[in-house]
N, C-alpha and C positions, 0 to 999 in steps of 0.2 A: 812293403808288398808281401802279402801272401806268400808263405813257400809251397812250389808244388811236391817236392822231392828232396827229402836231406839224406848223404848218407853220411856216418860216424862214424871212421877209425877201422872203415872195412879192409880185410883180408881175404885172400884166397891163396887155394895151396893144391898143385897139382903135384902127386906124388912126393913131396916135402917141399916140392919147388913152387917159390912164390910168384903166381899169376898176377896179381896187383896187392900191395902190399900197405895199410894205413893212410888210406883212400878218404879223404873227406871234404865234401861236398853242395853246397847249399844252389837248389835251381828253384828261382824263381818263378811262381804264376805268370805266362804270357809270354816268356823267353824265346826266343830261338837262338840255344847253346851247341855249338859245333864241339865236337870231340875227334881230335888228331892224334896221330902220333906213330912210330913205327912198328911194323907190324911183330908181333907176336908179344908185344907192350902193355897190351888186358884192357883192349877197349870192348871187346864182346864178352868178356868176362864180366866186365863191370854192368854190360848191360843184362846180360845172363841174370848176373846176381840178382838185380835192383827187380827181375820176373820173376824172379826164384825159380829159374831154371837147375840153378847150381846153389849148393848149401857153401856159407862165407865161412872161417875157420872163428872170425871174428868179429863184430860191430854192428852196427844197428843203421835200418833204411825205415823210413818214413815217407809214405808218402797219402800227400795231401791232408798232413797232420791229425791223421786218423788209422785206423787198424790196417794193416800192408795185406789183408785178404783181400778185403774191400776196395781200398785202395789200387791193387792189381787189374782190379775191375775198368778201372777207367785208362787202362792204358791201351795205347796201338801200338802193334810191332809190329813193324818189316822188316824181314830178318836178312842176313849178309845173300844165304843161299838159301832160296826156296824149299820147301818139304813139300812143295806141289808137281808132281811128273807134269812136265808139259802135254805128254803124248795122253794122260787120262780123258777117259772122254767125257769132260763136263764143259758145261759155257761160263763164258766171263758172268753174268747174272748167277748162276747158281755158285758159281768160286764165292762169290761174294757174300752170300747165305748161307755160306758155313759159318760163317761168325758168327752165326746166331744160335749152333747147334751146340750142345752141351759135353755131347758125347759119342763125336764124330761123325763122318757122314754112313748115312744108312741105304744100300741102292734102291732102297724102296720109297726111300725120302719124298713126302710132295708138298711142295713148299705151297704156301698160301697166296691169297691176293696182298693181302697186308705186307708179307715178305718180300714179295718181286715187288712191289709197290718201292718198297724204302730202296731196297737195291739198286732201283732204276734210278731213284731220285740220289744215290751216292756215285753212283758211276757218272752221273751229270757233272757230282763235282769234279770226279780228273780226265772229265773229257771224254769218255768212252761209252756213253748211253747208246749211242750208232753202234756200237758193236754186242750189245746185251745178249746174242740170241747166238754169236761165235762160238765158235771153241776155241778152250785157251791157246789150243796150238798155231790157229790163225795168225794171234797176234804179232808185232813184231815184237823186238827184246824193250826196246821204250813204251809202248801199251804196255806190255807185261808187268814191268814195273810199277806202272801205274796201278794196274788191276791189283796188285799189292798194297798198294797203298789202300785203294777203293775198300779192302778187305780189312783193313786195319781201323777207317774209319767208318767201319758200319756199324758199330755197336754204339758210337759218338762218343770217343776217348777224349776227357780231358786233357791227357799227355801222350804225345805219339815221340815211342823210340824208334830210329831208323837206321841200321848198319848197313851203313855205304850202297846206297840206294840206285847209285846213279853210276857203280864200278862197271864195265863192261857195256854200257850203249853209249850211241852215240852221239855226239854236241846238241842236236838239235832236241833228243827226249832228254838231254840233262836239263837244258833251259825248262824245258816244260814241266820236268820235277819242280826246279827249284825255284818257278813261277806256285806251282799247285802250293807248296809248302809255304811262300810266305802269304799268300791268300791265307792258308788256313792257321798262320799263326794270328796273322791283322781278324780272326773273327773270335782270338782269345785262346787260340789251342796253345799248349805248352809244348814245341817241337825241341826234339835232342839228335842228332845228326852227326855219326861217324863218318869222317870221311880222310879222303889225302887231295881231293879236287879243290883245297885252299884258294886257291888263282881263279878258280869261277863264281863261289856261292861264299865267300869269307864277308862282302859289305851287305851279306842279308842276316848275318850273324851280329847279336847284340851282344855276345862273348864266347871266347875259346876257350878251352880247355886241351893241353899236349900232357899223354898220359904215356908216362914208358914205366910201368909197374905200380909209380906212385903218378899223382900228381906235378908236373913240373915246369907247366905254365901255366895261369890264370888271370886273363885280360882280356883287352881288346884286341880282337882278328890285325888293325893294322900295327899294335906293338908285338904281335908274335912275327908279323913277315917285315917287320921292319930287321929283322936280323936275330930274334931269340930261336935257339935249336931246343931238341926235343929228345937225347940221347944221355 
């Protein structure tokens, strides 16, 4: 099987101190790999790194077995903590067509037919076309989430990274995440999912990863809660 993302022998170093430490990695095309572990362990690190949000001290990321600019291109991210004010006054459709802007939004911005077009047709995927014309602050905190996601998949990323997607709403918008997610893993996306919510979305998981600096378990969801720790 195709790899979608390898990383080799990665490092990072906050202030001398090691964030994740000789990190390596192989995720397969079509996966949906959950990543645990406790916190301040370098799970958003590792994902940071693999966007190049943050420079590694050392190692090598591949992904989709071709140049990691390009590469970068096909990925979705939804991040731990929005960089979205909720109180800004934009609508969930135009949230969702920033992802097509290069170089932030502009308030003079007019989006096309062709744009609102595709927008509408992504917000169908997580459910929220009935709200296109809201403002984000409408939403509740499970929409919101969702409209996240909407945003990640508007560009049609081969690999969606997603830091803890689902921390902070409530039971019924987790199921609706983690319904949306594996819909769009079953249509071939490559999903990677930080979480600590084990107990509800681990048998959607085809494997885990528990990362406390290095790597320190890599298997299947029911051999890690069968009794393996992560410390």
């Amino acid at each position: 099987m195709e790899t979608a993302l390898a990383v080799r022998q990665l490092s990072v170093s906050y202030g001398g101190i090691d964030a994740i430490s000789d990190i390596s990695i192989d995720i397969k095309k079509g996966e949906f790999l959950g990543i645990t572990g406790p916190n301040g362990g370098g799970k958003t690190t590792l994902l940071s790194a693999v966007l190049g949000l943050i420079k590694p001290i050392s190692g090598d990321i591949t992904i989709l077995g071709g140049d990691i600019n390009k590469g970068r291109r096909l990925i979705g991210y939804v991040p731990q903590i929005a960089a979205i004010d909720r109180d800004f006054p934009i609508t969930v459709s135009e949230t969702v067509m920033t992802a097509y802007l290069k170089n932030g939004l502009h308030p003079f911005k007019k989006f096309g037919a062709d744009e609102k077009q595709r927008a509408l047709e992504t917000l169908k995927k997580v459910g929220l076309e009935n709200h296109a014309k809201n403002r984000i602050n409408e939403l509740s905190g499970g929409e919101f989430q969702r409209l996240l996601i909407a945003r990640a998949l508007a560009t049609e990323p081969e690999i969606l990274l997603l830091d803890e997607p689902t921390s902070n709403i409530d039971k019924d918008s987790r199921e609706k995440i983690y319904r949306l997610l594996k819909e769009l893993n079953l249509t071939g996306v490559t999903v990677v999912m930080v979480t600590h919510d084990l107990q509800s979305i681990s048998a959607l998981f085809s494997r885990l990863l528990c990362i406390n600096r290095t790597v320190v378990f890599d298997g299947a969801p029911s051999d890690f809660l069968g009794g393996n720790r992560c410390d």
